[in-house]
LOBAZA-34909 format. One line per 10 residues: number of its first residue (from 0); for each residue x, y, z of C-alpha. Coordinates in steps of 0.001 Angstrom, whole numbers. Layout:
! residues N
NUM) X:Y:Z | ...
END
This chain:
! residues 458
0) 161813:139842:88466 | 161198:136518:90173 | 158279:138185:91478 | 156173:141295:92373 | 155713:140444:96106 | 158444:137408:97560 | 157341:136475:101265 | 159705:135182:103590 | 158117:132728:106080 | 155033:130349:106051
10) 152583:131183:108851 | 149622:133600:109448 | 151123:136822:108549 | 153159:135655:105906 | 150222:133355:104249 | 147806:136842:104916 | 150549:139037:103438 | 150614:136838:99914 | 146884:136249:99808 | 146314:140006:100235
20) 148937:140792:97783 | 147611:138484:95257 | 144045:139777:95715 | 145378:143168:94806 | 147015:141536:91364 | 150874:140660:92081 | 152709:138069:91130 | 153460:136488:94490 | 156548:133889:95889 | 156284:132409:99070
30) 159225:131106:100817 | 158398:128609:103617 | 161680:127143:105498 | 159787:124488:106544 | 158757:120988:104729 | 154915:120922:103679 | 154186:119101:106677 | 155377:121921:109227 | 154312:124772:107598 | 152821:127550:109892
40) 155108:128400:112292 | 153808:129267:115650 | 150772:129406:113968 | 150075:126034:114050 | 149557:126192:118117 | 147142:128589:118069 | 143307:128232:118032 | 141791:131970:118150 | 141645:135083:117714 | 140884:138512:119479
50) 139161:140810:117319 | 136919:143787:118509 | 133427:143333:117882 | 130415:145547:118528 | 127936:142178:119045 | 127743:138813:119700 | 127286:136110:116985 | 126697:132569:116520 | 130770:132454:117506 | 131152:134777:120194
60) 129213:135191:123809 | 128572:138848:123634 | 130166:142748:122425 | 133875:143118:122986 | 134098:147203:121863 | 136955:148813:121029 | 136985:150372:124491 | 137625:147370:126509 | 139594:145533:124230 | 142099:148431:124180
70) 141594:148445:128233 | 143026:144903:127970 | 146325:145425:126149 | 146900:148365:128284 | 146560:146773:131628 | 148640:144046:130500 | 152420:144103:131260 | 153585:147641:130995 | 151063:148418:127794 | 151306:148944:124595
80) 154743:149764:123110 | 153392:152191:120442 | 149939:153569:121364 | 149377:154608:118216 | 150156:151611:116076 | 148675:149667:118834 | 145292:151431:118448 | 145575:150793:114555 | 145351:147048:115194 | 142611:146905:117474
90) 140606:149002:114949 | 141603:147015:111800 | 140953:143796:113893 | 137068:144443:113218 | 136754:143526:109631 | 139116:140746:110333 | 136987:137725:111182 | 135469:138324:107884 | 138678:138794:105462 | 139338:135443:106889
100) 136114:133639:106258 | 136680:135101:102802 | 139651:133355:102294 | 139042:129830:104148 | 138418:130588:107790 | 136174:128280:109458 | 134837:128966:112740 | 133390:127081:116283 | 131720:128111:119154 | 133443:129156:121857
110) 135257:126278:124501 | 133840:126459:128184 | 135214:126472:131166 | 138243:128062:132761 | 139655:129605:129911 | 137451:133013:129819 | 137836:133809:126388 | 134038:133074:124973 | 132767:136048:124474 | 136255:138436:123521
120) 137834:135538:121201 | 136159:133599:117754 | 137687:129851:117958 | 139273:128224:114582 | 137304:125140:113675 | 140497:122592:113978 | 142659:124858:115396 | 145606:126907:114092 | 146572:123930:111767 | 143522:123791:110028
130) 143279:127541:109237 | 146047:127571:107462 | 145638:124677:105610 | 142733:126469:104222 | 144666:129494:103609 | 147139:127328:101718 | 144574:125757:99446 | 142904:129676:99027 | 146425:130451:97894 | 146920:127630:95325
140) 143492:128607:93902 | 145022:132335:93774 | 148222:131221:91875 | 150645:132148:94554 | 153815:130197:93824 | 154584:128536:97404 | 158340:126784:98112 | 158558:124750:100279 | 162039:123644:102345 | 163599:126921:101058
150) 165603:129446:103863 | 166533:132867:103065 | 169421:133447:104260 | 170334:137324:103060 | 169100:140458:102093 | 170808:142294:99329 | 170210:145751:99772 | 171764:148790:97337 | 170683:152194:99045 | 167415:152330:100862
160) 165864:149255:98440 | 166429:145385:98951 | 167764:144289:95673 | 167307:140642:96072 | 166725:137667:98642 | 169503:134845:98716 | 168671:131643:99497 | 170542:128118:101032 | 170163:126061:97835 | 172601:129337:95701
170) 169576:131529:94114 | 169638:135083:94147 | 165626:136014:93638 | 164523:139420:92939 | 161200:141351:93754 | 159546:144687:93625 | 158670:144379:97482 | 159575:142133:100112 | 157450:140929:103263 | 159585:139647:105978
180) 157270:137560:108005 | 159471:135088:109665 | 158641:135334:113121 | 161232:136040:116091 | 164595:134510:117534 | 163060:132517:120371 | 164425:129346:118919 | 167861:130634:119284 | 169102:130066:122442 | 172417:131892:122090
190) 170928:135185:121238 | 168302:135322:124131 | 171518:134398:126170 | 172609:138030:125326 | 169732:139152:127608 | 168990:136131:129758 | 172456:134953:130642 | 172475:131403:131577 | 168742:130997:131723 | 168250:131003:128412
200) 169684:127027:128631 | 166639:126088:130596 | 164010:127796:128102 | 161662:125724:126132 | 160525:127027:122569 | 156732:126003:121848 | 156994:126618:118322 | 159598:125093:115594 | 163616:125421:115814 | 163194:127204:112490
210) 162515:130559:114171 | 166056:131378:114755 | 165754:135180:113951 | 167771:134788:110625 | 165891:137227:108527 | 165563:139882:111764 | 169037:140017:112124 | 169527:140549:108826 | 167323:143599:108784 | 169225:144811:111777
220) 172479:144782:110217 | 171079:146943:107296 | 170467:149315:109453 | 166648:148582:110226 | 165533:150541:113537 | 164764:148085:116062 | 162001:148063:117962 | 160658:146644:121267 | 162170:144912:124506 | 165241:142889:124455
230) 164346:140847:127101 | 160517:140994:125857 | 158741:137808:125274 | 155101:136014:125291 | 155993:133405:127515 | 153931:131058:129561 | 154583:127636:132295 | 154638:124787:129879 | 155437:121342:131699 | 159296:121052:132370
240) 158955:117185:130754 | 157621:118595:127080 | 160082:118784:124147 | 162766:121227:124028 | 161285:122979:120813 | 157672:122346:119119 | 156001:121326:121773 | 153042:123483:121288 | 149532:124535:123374 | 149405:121431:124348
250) 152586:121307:126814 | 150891:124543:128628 | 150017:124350:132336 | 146418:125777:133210 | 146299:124955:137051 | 148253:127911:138200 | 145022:129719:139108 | 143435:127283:141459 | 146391:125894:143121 | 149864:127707:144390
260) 153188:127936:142835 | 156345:127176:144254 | 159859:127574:143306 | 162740:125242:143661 | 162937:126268:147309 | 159875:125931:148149 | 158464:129282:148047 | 155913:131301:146885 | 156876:133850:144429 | 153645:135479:142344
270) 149971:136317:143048 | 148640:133112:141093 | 145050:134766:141112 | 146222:138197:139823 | 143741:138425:137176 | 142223:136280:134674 | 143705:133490:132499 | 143817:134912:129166 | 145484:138012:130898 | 147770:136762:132953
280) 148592:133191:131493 | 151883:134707:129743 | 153391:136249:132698 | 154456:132955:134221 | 157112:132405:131802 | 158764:135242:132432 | 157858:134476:135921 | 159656:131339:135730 | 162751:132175:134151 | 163327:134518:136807
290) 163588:131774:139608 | 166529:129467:140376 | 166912:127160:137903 | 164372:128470:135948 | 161785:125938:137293 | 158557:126013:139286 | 156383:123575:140547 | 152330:123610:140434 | 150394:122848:143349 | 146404:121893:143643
300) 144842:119391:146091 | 141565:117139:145195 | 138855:119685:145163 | 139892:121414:141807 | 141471:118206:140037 | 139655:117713:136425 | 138374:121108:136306 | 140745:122377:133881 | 142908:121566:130870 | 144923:118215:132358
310) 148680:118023:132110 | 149724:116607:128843 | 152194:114332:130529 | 150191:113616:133615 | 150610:114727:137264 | 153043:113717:140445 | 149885:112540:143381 | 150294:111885:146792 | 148633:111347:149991 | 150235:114199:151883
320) 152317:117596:151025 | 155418:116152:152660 | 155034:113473:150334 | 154371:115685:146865 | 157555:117378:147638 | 159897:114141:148137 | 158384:112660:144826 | 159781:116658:143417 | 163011:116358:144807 | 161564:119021:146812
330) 162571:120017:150816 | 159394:118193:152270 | 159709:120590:155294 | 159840:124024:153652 | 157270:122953:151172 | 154557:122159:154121 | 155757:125251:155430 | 154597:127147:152605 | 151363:125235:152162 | 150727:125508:155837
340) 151194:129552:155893 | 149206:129835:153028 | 146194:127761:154116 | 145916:129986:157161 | 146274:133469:155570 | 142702:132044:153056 | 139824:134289:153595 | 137171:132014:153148 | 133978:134797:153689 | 133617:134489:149956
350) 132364:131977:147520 | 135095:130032:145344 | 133869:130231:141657 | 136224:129341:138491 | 133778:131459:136415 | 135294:134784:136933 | 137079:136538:139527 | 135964:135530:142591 | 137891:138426:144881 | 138616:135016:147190
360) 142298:136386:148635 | 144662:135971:151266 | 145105:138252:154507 | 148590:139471:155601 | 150236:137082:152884 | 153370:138238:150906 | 152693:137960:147810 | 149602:137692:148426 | 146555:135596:146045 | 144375:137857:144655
370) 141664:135159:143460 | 140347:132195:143784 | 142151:131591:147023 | 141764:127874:149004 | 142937:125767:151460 | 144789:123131:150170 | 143718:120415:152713 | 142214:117415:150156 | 144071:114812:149156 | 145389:113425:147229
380) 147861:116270:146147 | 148943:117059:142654 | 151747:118731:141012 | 153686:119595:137623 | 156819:120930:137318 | 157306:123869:134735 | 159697:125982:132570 | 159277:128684:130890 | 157747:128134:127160 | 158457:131036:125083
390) 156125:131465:122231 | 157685:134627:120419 | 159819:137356:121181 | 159711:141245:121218 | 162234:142913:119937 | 161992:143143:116184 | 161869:145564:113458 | 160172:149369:113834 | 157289:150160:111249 | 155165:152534:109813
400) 151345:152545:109457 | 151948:151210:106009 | 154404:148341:107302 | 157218:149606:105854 | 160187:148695:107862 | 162115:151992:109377 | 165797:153016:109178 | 167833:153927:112362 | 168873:157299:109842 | 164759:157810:110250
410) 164238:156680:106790 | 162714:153694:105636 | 163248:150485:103288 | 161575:151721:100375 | 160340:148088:98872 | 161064:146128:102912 | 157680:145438:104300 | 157113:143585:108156 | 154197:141795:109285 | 153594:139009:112465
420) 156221:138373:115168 | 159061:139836:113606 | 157389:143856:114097 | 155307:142905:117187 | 157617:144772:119607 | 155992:148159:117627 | 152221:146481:119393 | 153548:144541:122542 | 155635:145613:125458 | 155848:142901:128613
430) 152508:141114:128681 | 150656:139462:126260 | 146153:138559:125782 | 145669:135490:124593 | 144545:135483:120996 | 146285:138848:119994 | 149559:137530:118496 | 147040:136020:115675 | 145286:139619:115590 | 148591:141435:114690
440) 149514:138799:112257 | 146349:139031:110395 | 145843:142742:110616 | 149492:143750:109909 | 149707:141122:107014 | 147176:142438:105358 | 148254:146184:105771 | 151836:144730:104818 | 150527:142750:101322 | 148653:145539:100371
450) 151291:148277:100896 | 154056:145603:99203 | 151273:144997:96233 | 151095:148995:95651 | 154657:149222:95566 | 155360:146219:93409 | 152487:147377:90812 | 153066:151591:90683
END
């Protein structure tokens, strides 16, 4: 054997998998597709974590119990896919926060501001790239062999075992247990056409072009059960100038809140104030991708400019509407329209506050604004325009409580372990809270290096 544990992929659940496998005494390989320098994944975006936590601490704001945190993921999109596997993450996610100062985490105080997230989320210090840098130098210490530049590309299986992992450079390496923890598909554009059609073309993919569903579809093809929506995604408005792939947190629009949203017509579309940010942020890709074109523009006038996260690639400004929309390519007339309809249906009996919901909404609007609703009628006038920017998709591989990946004959892969975005269709249905992809990589990568470690060792 080439190892007891081999790991396909290189970012939080994969790196969690081989550290907890290692702790438990195997031999562990790590296979990373990317170069040194791009290891991580998605990971590399992200910046927190949701865990559930009884108190506050120097990191968070206050308690975030199991009861609310589970309230969250059910009133987001259509709920949880699998109750029951979904309630197993929120309760392993307690003793997280402390596996992973263990093993390198660092941690800041919670950001201000819009964002909401202070007291339910604990903040890497440096971000997503410098938590697993740490993790990668806790694995070095731990003697996990790590290659770099290396893509499975098949899965040998004989019977209800995978016999060995092929790779593009000729090997055929052998294990006791496998973790596939290689993310989702998102990067490949032709299989989300399957389920998207033609919109798929005007997608962008936050993360790296590396996540083109290789391993998943080979798991598939074995006969894994699948699991999750087709057309499932975390998705959120990223600006429509960013890269076409890797463009990261940073490309993410956070006006859509205090400002209005308007598709390539002109129109309104979605309650921008449905809820807040954290819960609602991921809707608006999916949002997006169901307009014309698959592109949306972001309105807000002078009164909320600089209160939140600015536009990586700056803003469109004018001194009317009329003139926003021309510099858009915009109908000047139907956009005014809009604006104009909208200012009039505001309620203003109630304070405007960013801090929370405000209950600030519209009267005899359709859709209507929910929160935070405000004349626009400062100048100057700002705008973005946005596509969707899918993060990770859905549909992946069905699991057990142990991770073990399941069989369409209702068996399972005796030695085939999942963890991270590649299972997350067994946790996540249509919506998304911000932090949580990082909770079901860590908790299911541990539950997935342990189980893979037991195998491997008897």
């Amino acid at each position: 054997m080439d190892a007891d544990v081999l790991v396909i992929g290189g970012g939080n659940a994969a790196i969690v998998s081989a550290l907890t496998a290692a702790d438990a005494g195997s031999r562990v390989l790590l296979l990373e597709r990317a170069p040194v320098h791009f290891r991580g994944g998605n990971s590399r975006h992200t910046r927190n974590i949701r865990c559930a936590h009884d108190t506050g601490d120097e990191f968070t704001t206050g308690p975030y119990p199991f009861t609310e945190l589970w309230k969250d993921l059910c009133g987001v999109g259509d709920g949880p896919s699998d109750e029951r596997l979904a309630e197993l993450t929120i309760r392993h996610s307690v003793c997280a926060p402390d596996w992973m100062a263990a093993h390198g985490a660092h941690w800041q105080r919670a950001l201000s501001g819009t964002l909401n997230l202070a007291r339910t989320n604990r903040f890497f210090l440096g971000g997503g790239k410098a938590l697993l840098n740490s993790y990668y130098r806790t694995a070095e210490r731990s003697g996990i062999t790590i290659e770099y530049d290396t893509k499975a590309t098949r899965l040998e299986f004989e019977g209800e075992s995978c016999t060995a992992v092929h790779t593009e450079d000729g090997r055929r390496l052998r294990a006791s247990s496998v973790v596939c923890s290689s993310g989702g598909f998102e990067a490949d554009l032709a299989w989300l056409g399957r389920y998207w059609g033609e919109a798929a073309q005007g997608f962008h993919v936050r993360g790296p072009a590396y996540n083109d569903g290789g391993i998943l579809r080979e798991l598939l093809n074995a006969g894994a059960r699948q699991a999750g929506e087709e057309r499932g995604f975390h998705a959120v408005a990223v600006d429509a100038r960013s890269p076409k792939y890797d463009g990261g947190i940073a490309t993410r629009i956070d006006s859509i809140p205090f400002g209005i949203v308007v598709n390539r017509d002109g129109r309104r579309f979605y309650d921008e104030g449905e809820d807040i940010w954290p819960k609602r942020y991921a809707i608006w890709g999916r949002n997006i991708a169901l307009q014309p074109g698959q592109i949306a523009y972001a309105l807000w006038d002078a009164k909320v400019q600089g209160a939140f996260l600015p536009p990586m690639y700056g803003t469109y400004s004018a001194q009317s509407v009329e003139e926003l929309a021309e510099l858009l390519d915009l109908d000047k007339r139907t956009v005014a329209g809009t604006v104009d309809t909208f200012n009039r249906a505001v309620d203003p009996s109630r304070p405007f506050t960013m801090a929370h919901p405000d209950g600030r909404t519209t009267a005899g609007l359709d859709p209507p604004k929910s929160n935070w609703a405000q004349r626009l009628d400062t100048a100057p006038y700002f705008a973005v325009p946005m596509r969707p920017g899918i993060t990770f998709t859905y549909l992946g591989v069905a699991v057990t409580d142990q991770a073990q990946v399941r069989r369409v004959d209702g068996g399972v892969f005796r030695n085939v372990f999942a963890a991270g975005e590649i299972m997350s269709g067994n946790i996540l249905s249509t919506g998304y809270l911000a932090g949580f992809g990082m909770t079901i990589g860590t908790v299911w990568g541990r539950i997935a290096g342990t189980e893979a470690a037991r195998h491997a060792l008897g």
